[in-house]
C-alpha positions in Angstrom: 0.0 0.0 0.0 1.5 3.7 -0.8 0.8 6.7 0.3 0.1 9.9 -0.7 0.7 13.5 1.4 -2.2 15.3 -0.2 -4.8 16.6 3.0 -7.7 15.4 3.6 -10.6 17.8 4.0 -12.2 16.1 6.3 -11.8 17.0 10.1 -9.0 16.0 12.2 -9.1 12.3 13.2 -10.6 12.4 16.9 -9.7 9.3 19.4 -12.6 7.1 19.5 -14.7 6.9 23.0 -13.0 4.8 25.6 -9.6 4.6 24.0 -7.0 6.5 26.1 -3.9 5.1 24.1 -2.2 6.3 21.3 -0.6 4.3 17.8 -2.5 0.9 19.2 -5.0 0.1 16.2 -6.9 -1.9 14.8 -7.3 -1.9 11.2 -10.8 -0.4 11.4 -9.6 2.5 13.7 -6.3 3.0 11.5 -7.8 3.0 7.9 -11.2 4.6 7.2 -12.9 2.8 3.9 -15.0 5.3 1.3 -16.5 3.2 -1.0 -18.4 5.8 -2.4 -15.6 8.3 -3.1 -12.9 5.5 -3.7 -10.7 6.6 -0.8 -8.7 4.9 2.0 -7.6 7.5 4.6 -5.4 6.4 7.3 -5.1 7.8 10.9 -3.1 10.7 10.1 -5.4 11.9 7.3 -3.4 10.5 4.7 -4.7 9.2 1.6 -3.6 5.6 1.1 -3.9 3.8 -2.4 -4.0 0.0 -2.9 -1.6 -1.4 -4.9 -0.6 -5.4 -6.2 2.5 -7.2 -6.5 1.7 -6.5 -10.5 1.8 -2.9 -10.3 5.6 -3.5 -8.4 6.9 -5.5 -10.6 5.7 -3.1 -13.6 7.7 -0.5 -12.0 10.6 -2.4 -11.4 11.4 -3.9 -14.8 10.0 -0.7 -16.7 12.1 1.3 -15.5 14.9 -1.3 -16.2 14.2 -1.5 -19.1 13.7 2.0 -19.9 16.9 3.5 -18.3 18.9 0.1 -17.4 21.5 0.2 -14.5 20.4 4.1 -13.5 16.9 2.4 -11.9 18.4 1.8 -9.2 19.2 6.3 -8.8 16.1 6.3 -9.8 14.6 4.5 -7.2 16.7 5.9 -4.5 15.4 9.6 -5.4 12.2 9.1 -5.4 12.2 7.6 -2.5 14.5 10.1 -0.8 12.4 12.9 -1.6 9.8 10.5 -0.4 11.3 10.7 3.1 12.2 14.7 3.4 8.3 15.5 2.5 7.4 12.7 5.1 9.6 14.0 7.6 7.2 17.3 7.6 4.0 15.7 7.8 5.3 13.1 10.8 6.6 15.8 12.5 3.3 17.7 12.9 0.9 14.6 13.2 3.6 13.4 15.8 2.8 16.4 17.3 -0.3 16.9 17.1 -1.3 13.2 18.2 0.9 13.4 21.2 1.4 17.2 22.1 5.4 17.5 22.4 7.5 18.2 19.7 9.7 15.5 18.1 12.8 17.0 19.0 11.8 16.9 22.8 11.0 12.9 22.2 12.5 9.7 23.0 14.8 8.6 19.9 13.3 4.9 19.7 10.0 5.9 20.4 10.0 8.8 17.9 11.2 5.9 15.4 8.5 3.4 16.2 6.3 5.7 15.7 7.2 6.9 12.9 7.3 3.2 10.8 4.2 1.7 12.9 1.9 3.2 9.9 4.5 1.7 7.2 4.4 -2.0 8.4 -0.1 -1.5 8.9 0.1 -0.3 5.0 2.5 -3.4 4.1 6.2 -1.9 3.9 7.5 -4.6 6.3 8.6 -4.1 10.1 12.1 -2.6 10.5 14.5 -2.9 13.7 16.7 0.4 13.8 20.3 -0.6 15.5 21.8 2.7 17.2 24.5 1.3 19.1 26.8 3.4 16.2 24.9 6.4 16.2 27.8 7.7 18.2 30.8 7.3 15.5 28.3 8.5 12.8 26.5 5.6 11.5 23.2 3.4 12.0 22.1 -0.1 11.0 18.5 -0.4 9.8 17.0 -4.0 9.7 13.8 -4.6 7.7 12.0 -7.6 7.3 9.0 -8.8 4.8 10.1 -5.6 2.5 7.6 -5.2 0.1 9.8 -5.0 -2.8 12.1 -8.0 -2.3 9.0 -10.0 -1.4 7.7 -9.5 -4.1 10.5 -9.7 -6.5 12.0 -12.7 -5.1 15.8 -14.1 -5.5 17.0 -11.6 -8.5 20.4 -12.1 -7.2 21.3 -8.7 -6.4 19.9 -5.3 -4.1 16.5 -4.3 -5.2 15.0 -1.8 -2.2 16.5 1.8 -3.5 13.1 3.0 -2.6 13.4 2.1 1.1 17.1 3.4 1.0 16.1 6.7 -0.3 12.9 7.0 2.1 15.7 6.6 4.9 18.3 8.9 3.8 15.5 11.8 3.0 13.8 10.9 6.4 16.8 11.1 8.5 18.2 14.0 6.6 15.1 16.2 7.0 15.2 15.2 11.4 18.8 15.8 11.8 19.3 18.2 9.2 22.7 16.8 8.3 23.4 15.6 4.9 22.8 11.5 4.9 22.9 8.9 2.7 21.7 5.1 3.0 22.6 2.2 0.8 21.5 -1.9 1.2 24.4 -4.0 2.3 21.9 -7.3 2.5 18.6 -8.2 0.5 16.1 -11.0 0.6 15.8 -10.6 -3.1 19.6 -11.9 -2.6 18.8 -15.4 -0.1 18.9 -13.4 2.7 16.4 -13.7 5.6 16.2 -9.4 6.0 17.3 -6.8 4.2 19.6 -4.5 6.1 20.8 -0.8 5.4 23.7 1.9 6.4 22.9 5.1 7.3 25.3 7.8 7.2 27.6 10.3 6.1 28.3 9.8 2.1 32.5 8.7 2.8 30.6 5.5 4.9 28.6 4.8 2.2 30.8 5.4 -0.8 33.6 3.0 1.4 30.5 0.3 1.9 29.7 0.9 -1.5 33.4 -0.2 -2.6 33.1 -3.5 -0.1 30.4 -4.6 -2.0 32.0 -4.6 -5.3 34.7 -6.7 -3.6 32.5 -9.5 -2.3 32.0 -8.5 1.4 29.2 -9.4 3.5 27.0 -7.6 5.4 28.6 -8.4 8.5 32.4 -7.3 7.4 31.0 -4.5 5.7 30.0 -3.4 9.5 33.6 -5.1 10.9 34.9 -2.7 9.4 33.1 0.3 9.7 33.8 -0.5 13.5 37.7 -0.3 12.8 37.5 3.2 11.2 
């Protein structure tokens, strides 16, 4: 399922009667069904649009074809522009759902807030490692992506679109200039895909690993030994 940042007109989302907790849905409360006007709006007042395994693998292989190795930029732009617009609208629904300011919030919890609508709309569940967040760096784990998934075992990366969403994402927050690239897909054998985040000298240097063979977990051996 994608989304879309176009506002809804409707009013604001209010918490239903008798529920005092916040981003603990069920699908009914989280996604509200028009049949009439076509539209699924989520929570937040984001429009949602349904899409099948079809339309991905349309994208995927079109733009392959169309442009060759450069779908994979591709990708990776659209979803990093993806994540700088999203960045906006979570930081004033975060807000506005829970009255403090994301800046004031708990790290973690500002993340699993921010993904907890991605995994209801089908993007997979993600597991943020932060133990390098100190020396410049961050793991991101995601499992069921919905590109790999559905692609299956290609042999080689294919979530640019999630690597982009977390470079905008995290570059909008910190406002520091970040880049993300897959070091391990499922559309490669792998059980999870797993992602750097970082400056662009970590990624270019993960980048060059790659090219030489090196798994995921010398990639981040390494990094360590920087």
């Amino acid at each position: 399922m994608a989304t879309t940042s176009r506002p809804d007109p409707r009013p604001a989302v209010t918490m239903p009667v008798g529920r005092d907790k916040h981003a603990h849905y069920s699908y009914r409360d989280f996604f509200r069904f028009n049949r009439d006007q076509g539209t699924i709006i989520d929570w937040n007042n984001t429009q949602n649009l349904l899409l099948s395994e079809d339309f991905i693998v349309g994208l995927q292989t079109g733009l392959e074809r169309e442009v060759g190795d450069a779908s994979a930029a591709v990708m990776y732009t659209i979803g990093r522009d993806w994540g700088i617009r999203d960045a906006k609208h979570f930081s004033e629904w975060y807000e506005r759902e829970y009255g403090i300011g994301v800046k004031q919030s708990n790290l973690l919890f500002l993340l699993e807030t921010w993904w907890w609508p991605f995994t209801a709309q089908g993007w997979g569940k993600w597991e943020v490692e932060t133990e390098s967040k100190q020396k410049g760096f961050l793991f991101i784990n995601l499992f069921d992506s919905m590109v790999a998934r559905t692609l299956g075992d290609v042999g080689k990366p294919v979530c640019h679109l999630y690597a982009g969403l977390f470079a905008g994402f995290f570059t909008a927050m910190t406002s520091r200039e970040l880049a993300c690239i897959e070091i391990q897909c499922y559309a490669m054998g792998e059980t999870y895909c797993k992602f750097l985040l970082g400056g662009q000298e970590r990624i270019d240097a993960a980048n060059f690993w790659i090219t030489e063979g090196a798994s995921a977990r010398e990639i981040e051996q390494r990094l360590h030994q920087l």
